[in-house]
C-alpha positions in Angstrom: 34.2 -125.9 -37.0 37.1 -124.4 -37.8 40.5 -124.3 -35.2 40.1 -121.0 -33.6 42.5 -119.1 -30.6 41.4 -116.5 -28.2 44.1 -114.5 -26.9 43.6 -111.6 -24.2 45.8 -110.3 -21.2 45.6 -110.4 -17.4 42.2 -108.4 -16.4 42.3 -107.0 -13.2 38.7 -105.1 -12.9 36.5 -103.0 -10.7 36.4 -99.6 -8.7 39.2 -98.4 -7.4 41.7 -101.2 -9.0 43.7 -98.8 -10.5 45.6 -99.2 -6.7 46.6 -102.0 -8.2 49.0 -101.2 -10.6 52.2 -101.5 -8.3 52.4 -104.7 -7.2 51.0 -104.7 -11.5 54.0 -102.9 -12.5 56.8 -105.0 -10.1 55.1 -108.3 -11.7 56.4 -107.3 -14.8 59.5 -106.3 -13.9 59.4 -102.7 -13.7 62.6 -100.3 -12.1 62.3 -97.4 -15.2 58.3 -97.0 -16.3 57.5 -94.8 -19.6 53.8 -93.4 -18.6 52.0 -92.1 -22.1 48.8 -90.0 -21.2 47.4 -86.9 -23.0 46.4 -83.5 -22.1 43.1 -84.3 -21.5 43.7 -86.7 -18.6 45.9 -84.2 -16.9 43.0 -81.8 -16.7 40.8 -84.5 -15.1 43.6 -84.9 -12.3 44.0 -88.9 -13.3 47.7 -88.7 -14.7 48.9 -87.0 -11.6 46.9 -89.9 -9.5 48.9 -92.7 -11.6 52.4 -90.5 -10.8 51.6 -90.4 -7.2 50.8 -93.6 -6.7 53.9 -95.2 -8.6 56.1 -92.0 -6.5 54.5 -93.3 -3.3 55.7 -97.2 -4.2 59.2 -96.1 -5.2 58.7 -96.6 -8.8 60.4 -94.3 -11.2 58.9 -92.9 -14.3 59.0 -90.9 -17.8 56.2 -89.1 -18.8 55.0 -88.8 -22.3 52.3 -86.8 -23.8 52.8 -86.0 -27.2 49.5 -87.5 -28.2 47.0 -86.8 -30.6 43.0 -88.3 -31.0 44.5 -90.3 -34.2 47.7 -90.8 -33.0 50.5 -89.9 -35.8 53.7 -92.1 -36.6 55.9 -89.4 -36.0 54.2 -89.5 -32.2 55.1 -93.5 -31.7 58.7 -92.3 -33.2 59.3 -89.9 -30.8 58.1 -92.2 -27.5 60.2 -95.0 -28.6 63.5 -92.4 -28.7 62.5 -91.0 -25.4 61.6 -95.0 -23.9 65.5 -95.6 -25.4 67.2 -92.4 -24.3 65.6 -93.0 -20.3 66.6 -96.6 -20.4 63.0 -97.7 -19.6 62.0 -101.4 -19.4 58.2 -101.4 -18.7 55.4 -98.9 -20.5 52.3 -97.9 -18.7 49.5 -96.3 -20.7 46.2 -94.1 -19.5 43.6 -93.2 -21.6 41.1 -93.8 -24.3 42.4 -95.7 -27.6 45.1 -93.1 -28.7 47.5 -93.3 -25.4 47.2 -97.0 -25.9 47.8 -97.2 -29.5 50.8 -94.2 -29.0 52.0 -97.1 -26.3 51.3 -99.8 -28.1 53.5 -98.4 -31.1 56.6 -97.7 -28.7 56.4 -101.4 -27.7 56.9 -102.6 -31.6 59.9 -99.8 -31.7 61.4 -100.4 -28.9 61.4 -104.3 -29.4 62.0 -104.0 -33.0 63.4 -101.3 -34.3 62.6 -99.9 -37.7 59.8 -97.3 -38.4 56.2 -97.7 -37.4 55.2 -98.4 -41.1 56.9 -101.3 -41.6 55.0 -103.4 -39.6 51.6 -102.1 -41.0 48.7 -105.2 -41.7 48.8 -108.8 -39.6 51.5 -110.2 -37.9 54.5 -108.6 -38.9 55.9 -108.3 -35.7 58.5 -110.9 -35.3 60.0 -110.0 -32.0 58.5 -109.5 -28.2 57.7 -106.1 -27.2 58.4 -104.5 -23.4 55.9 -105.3 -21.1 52.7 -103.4 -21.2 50.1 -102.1 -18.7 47.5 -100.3 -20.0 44.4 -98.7 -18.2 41.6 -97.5 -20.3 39.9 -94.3 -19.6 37.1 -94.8 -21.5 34.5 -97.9 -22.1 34.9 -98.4 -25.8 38.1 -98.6 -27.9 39.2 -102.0 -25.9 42.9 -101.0 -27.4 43.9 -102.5 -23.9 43.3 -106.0 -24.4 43.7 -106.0 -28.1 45.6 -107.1 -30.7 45.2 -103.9 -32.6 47.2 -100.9 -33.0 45.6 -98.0 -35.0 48.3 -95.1 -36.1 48.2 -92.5 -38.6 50.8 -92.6 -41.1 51.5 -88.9 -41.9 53.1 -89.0 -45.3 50.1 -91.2 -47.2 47.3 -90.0 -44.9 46.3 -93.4 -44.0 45.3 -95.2 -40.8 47.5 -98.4 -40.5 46.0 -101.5 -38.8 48.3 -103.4 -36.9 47.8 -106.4 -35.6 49.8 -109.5 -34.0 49.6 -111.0 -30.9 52.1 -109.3 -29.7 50.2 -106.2 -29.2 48.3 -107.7 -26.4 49.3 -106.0 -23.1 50.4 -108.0 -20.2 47.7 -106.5 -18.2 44.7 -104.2 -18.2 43.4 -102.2 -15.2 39.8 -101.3 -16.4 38.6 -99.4 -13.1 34.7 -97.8 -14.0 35.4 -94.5 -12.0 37.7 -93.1 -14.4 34.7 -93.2 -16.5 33.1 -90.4 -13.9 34.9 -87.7 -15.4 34.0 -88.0 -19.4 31.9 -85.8 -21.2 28.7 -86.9 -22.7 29.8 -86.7 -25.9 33.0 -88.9 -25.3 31.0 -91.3 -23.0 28.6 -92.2 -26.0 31.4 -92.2 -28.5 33.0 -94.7 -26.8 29.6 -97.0 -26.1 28.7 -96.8 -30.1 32.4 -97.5 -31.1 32.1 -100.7 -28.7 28.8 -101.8 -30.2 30.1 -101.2 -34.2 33.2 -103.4 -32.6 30.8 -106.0 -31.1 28.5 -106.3 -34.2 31.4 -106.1 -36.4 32.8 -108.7 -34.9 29.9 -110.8 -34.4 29.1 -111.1 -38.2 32.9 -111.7 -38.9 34.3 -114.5 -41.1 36.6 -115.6 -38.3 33.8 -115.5 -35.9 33.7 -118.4 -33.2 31.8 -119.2 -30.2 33.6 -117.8 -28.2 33.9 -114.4 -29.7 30.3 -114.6 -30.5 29.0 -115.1 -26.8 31.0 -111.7 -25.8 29.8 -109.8 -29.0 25.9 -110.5 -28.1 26.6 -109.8 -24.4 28.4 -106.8 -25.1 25.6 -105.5 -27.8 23.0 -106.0 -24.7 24.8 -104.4 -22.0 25.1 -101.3 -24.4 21.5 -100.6 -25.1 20.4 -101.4 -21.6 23.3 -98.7 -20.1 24.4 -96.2 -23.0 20.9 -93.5 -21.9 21.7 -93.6 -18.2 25.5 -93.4 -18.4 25.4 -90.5 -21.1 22.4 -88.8 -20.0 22.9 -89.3 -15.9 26.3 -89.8 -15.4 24.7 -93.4 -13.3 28.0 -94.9 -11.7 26.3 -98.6 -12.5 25.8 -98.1 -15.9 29.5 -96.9 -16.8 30.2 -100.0 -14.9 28.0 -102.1 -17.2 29.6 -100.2 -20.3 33.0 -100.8 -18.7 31.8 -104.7 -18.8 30.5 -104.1 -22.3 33.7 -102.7 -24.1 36.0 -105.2 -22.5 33.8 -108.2 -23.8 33.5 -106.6 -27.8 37.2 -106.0 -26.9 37.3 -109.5 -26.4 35.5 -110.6 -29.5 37.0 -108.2 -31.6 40.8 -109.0 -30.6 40.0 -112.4 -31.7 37.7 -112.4 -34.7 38.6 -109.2 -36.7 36.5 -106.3 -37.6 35.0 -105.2 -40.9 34.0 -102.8 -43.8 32.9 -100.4 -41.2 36.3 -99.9 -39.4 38.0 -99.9 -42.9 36.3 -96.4 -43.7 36.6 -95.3 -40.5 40.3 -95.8 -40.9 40.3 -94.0 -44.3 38.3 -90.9 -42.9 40.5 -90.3 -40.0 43.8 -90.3 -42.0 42.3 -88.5 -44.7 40.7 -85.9 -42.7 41.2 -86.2 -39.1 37.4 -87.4 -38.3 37.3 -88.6 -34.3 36.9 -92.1 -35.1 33.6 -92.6 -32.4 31.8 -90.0 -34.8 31.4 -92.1 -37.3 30.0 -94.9 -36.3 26.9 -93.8 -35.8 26.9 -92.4 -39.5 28.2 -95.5 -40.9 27.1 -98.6 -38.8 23.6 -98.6 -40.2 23.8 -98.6 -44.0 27.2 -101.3 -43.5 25.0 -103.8 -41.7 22.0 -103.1 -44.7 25.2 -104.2 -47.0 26.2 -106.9 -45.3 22.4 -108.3 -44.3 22.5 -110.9 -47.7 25.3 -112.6 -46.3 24.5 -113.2 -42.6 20.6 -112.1 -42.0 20.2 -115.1 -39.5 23.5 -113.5 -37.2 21.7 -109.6 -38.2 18.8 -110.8 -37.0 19.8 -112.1 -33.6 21.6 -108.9 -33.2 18.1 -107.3 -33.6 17.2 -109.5 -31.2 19.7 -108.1 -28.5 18.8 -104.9 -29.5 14.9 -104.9 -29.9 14.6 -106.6 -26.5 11.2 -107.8 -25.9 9.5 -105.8 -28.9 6.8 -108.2 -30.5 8.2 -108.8 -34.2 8.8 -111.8 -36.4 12.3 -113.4 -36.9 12.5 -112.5 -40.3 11.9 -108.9 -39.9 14.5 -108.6 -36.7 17.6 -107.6 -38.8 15.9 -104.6 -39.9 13.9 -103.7 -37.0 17.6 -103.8 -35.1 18.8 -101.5 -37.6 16.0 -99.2 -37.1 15.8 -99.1 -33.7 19.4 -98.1 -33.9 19.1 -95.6 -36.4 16.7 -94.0 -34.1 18.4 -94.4 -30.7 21.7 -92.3 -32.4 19.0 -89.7 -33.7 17.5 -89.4 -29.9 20.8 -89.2 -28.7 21.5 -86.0 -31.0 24.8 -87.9 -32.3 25.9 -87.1 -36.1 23.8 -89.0 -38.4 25.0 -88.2 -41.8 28.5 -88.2 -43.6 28.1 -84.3 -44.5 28.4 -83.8 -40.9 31.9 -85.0 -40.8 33.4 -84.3 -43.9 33.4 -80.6 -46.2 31.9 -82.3 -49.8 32.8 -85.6 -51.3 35.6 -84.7 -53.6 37.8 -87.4 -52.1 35.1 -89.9 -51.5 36.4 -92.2 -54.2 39.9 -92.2 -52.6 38.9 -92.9 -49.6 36.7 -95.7 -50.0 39.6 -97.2 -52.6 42.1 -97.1 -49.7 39.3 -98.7 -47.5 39.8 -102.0 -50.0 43.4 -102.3 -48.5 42.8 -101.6 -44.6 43.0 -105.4 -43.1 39.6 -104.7 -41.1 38.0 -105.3 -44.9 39.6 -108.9 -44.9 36.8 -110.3 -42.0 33.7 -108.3 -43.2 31.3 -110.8 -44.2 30.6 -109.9 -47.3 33.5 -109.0 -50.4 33.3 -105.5 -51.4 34.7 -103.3 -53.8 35.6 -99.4 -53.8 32.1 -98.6 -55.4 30.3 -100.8 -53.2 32.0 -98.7 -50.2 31.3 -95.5 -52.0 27.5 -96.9 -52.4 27.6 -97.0 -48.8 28.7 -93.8 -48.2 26.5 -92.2 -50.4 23.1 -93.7 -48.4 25.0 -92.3 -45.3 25.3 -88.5 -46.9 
């Protein structure tokens, strides 16, 4: 077996450990805090809870806001010029994967210097960043223990990848009753992002065991608990997707995505698309690509997801990918790329810059611009 590393931060889990994040927030070092949220966790009444309880502990903080659902450069520019200008040494972040990203780009900034877009692809990030606590509000994009950093470069539409070590936060709060306020829609966005993360990740050419025991744990916890979390709102099952997201956070952090995340990337700097709707377009017809060159690892991820279906070992792969095809169908989630995107003028482009996002080095299978477009075309 190849050497392999696993890298992720300080966990502190469970209800109510977002109480935590003083003593969290001293550990680290804090006097001056930037706190980057968004609008829509104002409206829930969480960012005001984080305020109070660093008001009520004596620790001062910034607030930032400026954030967008595919964060922009020009975003991460302004942050790191307020984190600068309000002398700040510590950055707490709230929310799903776009206040961490936002947070995460401020850290490379404010450590760095430069503009966001030089330190687009794999480590390219030569010097630390400010210490980090991040506290996800949703159970899927896992940008809190990551080593990713997804944001929008403005000027070339595209979605850089960043990755490096570095981008690892010091510690992640993951506390489940956030998760009580999400919408249905967002709460099943997140779950399918975590299982194309987890399946991604599990088929990955820098796949190890130990990414691979989180990936198939994750993939099982999400089809035992994505119905009752979405459709019931069942406290224990956003605690068992909580579970599931950080553990395909895990496995992705360490073994790298794929062809999947590389069009998903192109879409949403092309045109905007909320990255958790398409996954459910795109995550069957890129496993039926990939399927010649793992169908022993697609088929025990039809294992996870069939469950205790009857079926024989060489027909699991697809039977996964059915049953999956027909759980985002039942769950009335977009299907089919026409319901993201106007036509398919820009198709072509999109699926050429797909060839250059780093999520295409790890997919398990080499593919070209047409064999992404190929893809894209089952999924219209």
């Amino acid at each position: 077996m190849l050497s392999t590393k696993f890298a992720i931060p300080d966990i502190i889990f469970g209800h109510g450990s977002i109480t935590h994040l003083p003593q969290c927030a001293r550990r680290v070092g804090a006097k001056r805090i930037l706190f980057v949220s968004d609008n829509g966790l104002e409206t829930a009444g969480w960012v005001d809870l984080v305020k109070e309880i660093l008001k009520a502990n004596s620790l001062d903080c910034v607030y930032f806001n400026n954030v967008d659902s595919n964060p922009r450069d020009c975003q991460v520019h302004e942050g790191a010029r307020l984190y600068e200008k309000e002398k700040c040494d510590v950055i707490i972040a709230l929310g799903g994967g776009s206040p961490m990203d936002v947070a995460k780009g401020i850290g490379v900034i404010a450590g760095n210097g430069g503009q966001i877009r030089d330190y687009e692809g794999a480590n390219q990030i030569m010097r630390p960043l400010p210490p980090m606590i991040l506290i996800p509000s949703t159970a899927g994009s896992s940008s809190d223990i990551s080593q990713y950093c997804i944001i929008t470069d403005m000027k070339r539409q595209v979605k850089m990848s960043i990755i490096s070590r570095s981008l690892v936060s010091n510690i992640s709060i993951i506390d489940p009753q956030i998760l009580v306020t999400q919408s249905r829609n967002m709460i099943l966005a997140a779950a399918v992002d975590a299982m194309a993360h987890a399946i991604e990740s599990y088929v990955s050419k820098l796949a190890s065991p130990f990414t691979e025991m989180q990936a198939l744990k994750a993939i099982e916890l999400i089809i035992k608990n994505i119905r009752p979390a979405a459709d019931d709102n069942d406290i224990k099952a956003m605690e068992q997707l909580s579970i599931a997201s950080t553990a395909a956070g895990m496995s992705f952090s360490n073994a790298g995505l794929g062809a999947l995340h590389a069009i998903a990337h192109s879409l949403g700097g092309f045109y905007d698309v909320l990255h958790g709707r398409v996954h459910p377009v795109l995550l069957p017809p890129i496993m039926r690509y990939n399927m010649s060159a793992c169908r022993k690892k697609m088929g025990e991820i039809g294992r996870q997801i069939a469950g205790s279906r009857l079926c024989p070992d060489n027909h699991l792969a697809d039977v996964g990918i059915d049953i999956l095809e027909e759980l985002f169908t039942d769950l009335e989630l977009d299907t089919k790329l026409r319901q993201l995107i106007p036509d398919k003028t820009h198709l072509e482009t999109i699926c050429k810059v797909a060839t250059r996002d780093a999520c295409q080095l790890t997919n398990p299978k080499d593919a070209h611009w047409q064999d992404l477009l190929a893809v894209c075309e089952e999924a219209w």
